[in-house]
Phi, psi and omega in degrees: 000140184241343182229168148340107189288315192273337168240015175065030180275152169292130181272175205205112168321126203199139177255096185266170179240132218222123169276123192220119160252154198189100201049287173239323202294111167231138195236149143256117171262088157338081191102013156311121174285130183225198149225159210245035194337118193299343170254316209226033176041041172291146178222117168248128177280136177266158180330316162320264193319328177287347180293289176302356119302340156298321176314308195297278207252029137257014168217062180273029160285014165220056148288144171286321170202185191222137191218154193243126165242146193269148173252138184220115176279108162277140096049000000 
């Protein structure tokens, strides 16, 4: 992809940190490869990558590390 589906700014091959919630589960994933858009930073995963998040969860017992998010429920 070369261009932007929504503002036509140029993507950019980019290594991202991807938030994946996938039922109850949420994982960050370090180093994903994607493309970026350079104006208005839209991010497209290409099939490689969704593959390799499929992988991760179904074996997410080889996580690297674990990190605390504050969580806040409104009204």
């Amino acid at each position: 992809m070369d261009r932007c589906y929504f503002c036509h700014g140029k993507v950019t091959a980019k290594r991202i940190e991807h938030l994946h919630r996938w039922g109850e589960a949420l994982l960050l994933v370090k180093g994903l490869p994607a493309e970026v858009c350079e104006e208005c930073k839209e991010v497209y995963l290409p099939p490689a990558s969704l593959h390799v998040l499929d992988d991760l969860m179904a074996r997410r017992e080889t996580l690297t590390e674990f990190v605390q998010i504050p969580v806040y429920s409104l009204p």
